[in-house]
C-alpha positions as CSV (number, residue, x, y, z in Angstrom):
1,X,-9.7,35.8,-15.3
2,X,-8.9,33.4,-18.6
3,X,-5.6,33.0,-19.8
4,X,-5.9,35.5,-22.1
5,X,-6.9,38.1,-19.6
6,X,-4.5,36.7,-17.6
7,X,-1.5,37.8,-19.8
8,X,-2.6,40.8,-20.3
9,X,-3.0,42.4,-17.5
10,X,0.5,40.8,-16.2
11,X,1.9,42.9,-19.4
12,X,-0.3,45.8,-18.4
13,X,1.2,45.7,-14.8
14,X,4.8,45.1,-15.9
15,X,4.9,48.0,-18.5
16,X,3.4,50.6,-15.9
17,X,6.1,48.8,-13.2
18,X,8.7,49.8,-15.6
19,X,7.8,53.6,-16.3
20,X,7.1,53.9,-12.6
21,X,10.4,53.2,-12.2
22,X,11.9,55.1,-14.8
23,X,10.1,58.5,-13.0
24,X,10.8,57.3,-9.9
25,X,14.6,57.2,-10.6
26,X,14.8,60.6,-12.9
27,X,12.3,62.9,-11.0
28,X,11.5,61.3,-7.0
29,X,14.7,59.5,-6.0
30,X,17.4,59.7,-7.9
31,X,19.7,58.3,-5.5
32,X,18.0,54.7,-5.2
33,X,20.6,53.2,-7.8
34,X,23.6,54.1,-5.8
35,X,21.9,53.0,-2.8
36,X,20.6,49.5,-3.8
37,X,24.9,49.6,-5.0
38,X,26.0,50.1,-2.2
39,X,23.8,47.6,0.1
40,X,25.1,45.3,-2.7
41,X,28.9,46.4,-2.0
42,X,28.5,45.7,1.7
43,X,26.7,42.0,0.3
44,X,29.6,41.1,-2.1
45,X,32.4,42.4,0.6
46,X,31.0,40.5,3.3
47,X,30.4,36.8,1.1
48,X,34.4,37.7,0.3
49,X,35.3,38.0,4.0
50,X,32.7,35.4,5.4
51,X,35.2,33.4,7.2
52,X,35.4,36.6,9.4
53,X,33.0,37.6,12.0
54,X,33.1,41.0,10.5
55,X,32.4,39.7,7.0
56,X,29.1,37.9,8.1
57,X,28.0,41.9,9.9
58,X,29.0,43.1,6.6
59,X,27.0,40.6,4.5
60,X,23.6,40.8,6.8
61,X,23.7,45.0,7.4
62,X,24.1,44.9,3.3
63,X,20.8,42.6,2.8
64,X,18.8,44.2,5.5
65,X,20.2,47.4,3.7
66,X,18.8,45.6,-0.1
67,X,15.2,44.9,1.3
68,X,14.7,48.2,2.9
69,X,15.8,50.0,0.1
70,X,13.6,47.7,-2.6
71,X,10.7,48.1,-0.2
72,X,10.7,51.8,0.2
73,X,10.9,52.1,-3.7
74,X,7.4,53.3,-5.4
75,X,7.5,50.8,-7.8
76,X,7.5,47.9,-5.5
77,X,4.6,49.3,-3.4
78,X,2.7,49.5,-7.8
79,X,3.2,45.8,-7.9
80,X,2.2,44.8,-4.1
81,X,-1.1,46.7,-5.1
82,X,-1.5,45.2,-8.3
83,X,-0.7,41.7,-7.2
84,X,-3.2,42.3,-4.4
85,X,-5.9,43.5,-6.8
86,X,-5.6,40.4,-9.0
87,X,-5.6,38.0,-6.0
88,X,-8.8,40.1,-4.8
89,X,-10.1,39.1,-8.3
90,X,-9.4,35.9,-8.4
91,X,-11.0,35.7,-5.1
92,X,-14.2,36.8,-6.2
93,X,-14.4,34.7,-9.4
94,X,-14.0,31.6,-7.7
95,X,-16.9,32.4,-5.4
96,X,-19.3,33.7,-8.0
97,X,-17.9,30.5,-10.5
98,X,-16.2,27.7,-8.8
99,X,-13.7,26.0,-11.0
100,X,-14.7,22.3,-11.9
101,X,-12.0,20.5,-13.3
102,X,-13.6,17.2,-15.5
103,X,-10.1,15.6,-16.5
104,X,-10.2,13.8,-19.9
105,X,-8.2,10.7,-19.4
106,X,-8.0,7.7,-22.4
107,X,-8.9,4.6,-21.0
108,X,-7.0,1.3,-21.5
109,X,-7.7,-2.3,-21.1
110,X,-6.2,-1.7,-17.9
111,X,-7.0,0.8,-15.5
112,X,-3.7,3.4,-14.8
113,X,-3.5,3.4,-11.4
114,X,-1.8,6.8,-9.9
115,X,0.6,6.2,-6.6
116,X,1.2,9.5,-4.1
117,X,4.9,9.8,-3.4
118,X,6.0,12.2,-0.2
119,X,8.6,14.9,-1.4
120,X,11.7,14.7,0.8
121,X,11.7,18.5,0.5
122,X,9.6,21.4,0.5
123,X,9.7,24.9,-1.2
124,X,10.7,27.1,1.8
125,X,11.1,31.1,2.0
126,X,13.1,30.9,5.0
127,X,15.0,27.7,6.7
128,X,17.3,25.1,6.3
129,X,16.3,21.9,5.2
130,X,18.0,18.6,5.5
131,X,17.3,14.6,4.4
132,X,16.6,12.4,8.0
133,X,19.6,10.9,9.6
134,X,18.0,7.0,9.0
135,X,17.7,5.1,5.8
136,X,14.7,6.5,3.5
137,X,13.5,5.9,0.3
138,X,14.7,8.3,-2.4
139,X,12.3,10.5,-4.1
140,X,13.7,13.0,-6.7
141,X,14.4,16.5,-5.5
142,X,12.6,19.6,-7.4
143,X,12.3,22.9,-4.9
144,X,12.7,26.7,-4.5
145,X,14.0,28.1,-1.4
146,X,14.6,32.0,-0.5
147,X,17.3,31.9,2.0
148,X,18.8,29.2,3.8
149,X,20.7,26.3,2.7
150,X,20.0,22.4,1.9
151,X,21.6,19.3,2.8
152,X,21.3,16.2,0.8
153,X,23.0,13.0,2.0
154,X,22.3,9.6,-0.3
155,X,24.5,7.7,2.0
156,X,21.1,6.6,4.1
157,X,18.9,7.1,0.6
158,X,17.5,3.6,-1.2
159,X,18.1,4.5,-4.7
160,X,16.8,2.6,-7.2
161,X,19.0,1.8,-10.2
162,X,19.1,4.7,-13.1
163,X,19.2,8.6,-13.0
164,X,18.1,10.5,-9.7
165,X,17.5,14.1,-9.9
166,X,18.2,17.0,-7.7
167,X,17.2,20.1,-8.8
168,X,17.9,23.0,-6.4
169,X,17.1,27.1,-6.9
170,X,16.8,29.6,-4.5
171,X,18.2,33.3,-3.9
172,X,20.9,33.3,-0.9
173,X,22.8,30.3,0.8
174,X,24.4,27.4,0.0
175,X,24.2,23.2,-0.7
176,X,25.4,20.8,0.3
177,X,25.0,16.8,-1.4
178,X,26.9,13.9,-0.1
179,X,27.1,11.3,-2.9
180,X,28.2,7.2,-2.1
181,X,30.9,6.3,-3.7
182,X,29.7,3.9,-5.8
183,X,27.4,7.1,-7.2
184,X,28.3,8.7,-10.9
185,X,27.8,12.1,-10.7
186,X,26.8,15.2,-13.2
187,X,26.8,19.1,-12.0
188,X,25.7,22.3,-13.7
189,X,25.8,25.0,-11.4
190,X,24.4,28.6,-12.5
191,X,25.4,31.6,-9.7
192,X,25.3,35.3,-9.3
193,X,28.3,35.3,-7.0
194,X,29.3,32.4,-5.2
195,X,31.3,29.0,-5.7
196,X,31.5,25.1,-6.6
197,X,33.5,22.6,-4.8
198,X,33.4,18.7,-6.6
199,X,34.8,16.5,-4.7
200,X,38.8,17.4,-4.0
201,X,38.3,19.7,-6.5
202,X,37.4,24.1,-5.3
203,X,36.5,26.6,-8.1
204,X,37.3,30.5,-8.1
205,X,34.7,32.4,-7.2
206,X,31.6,32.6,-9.7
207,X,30.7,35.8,-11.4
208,X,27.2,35.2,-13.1
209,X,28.8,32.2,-14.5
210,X,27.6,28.4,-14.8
211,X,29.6,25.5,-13.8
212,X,29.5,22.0,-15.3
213,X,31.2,18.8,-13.9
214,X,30.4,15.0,-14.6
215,X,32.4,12.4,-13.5
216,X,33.9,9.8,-16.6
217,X,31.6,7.2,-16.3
218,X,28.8,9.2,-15.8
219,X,27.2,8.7,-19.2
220,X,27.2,4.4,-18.8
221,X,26.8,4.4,-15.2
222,X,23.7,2.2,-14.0
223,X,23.4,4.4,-10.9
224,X,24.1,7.9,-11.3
225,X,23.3,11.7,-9.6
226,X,21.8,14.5,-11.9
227,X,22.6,17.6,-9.9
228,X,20.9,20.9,-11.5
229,X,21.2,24.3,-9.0
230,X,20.7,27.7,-9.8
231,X,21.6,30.8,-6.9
232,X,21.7,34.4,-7.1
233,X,24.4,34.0,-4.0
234,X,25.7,30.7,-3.1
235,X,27.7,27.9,-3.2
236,X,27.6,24.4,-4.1
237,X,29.4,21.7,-2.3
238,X,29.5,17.8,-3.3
239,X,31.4,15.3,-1.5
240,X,32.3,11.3,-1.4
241,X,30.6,9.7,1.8
């Protein structure tokens, strides 16, 4: 499909997602709302009593709750089709016309020459992920995760001078960034339910709220930490190493 096509049936899909769902929920199961509630209850109950070994069955019986629920729902099962359909498409096409991609690049006196860089991370569905225990060249952080947490610690990082970037979003779990001391440091923080801890400094919990903190000389600093996450349920710790 071409862009154009492209969009289109994506707005196709979504409208029919949406009155699919509005049947489902006035006519075939009415009682789906206060179910996915109350699997959300048991998650929101269990995040507030996670120190306890209780809280943490709460928390897990309430997601296992959320995804059976969602999966069972009609609506889901329209878009698992229709997003199987489109791959099948897309499929096809690229057997029948094979994509050739002819970039246009200006040229210059002197060539550009292009350098592959290794992410330090990976987008991951499942897992926890963590920077190696030795020293290691920094490379800026951009992933998605689904559930798990992440663990960034600079102290063994060769950072060169300027503004490194960590930019963190995922749906459940938590990171965690230990920052040098010599490091300048900017957060903005964006969460369903969850919580930020700068530093000596601990937050309330987070309601659908986003938190910002820099440090004062953040803004002149030659060396500085651009920290950008964004969790449906989490929290965000930094610390001094």
């Amino acid at each position: 499909m071409d862009k154009k096509k492209t969009t289109d049936y994506v707005s196709w899909v979504v409208l029919l997602a949406f009155i699919i769902l509005a049947l489902e929920i006035a006519f075939f199961h009415p009682g789906i709302i206060f179910s996915v509630l109350f699997s959300a209850g048991f998650i929101y109950i269990g995040r507030k009593k996670w120190h306890r070994k209780l809280g943490k069955i709460t928390f897990w019986l309430g997601c296992i709750g959320l995804v059976v629920h969602v999966l069972t729902m009609m609506t889901v099962r329209f878009l698992f089709v229709a997003l199987l359909f489109y791959v099948i498409i897309q499929f096809a096409q690229s057997k029948r016309r094979p994509i050739v991609i002819r970039p246009e690049m200006k040229t210059n006196d002197a060539e550009t020459e292009l350098v592959f860089r290794r992410p330090l991370f990976q987008n991951m569905l499942f897992g926890r992920q963590k920077t190696p225990e030795h020293a290691y060249e920094w490379s800026d952080v951009n992933i998605q995760t689904g559930i798990g947490d992440t663990v960034i610690d600079l102290s063994y990082a060769v950072v060169p001078k300027g503004e490194a970037v960590v930019v963190v979003r995922g749906w459940i779990g938590n990171v965690h960034i230990f920052v040098p001391y010599e490091m300048e440091v900017s957060v903005v923080h964006s969460v369903l339910f969850g919580a930020a801890s700068m530093f000596s400094k601990e937050t309330e919990r987070l309601w659908n709220q986003t938190f910002i903190y820099q440090t004062p000389a953040y803004e002149t600093a030659e060396q500085k930490l651009k920290i950008i996450t964004s969790m449906a349920i989490g929290n965000v710790e930094v610390k001094r190493i």
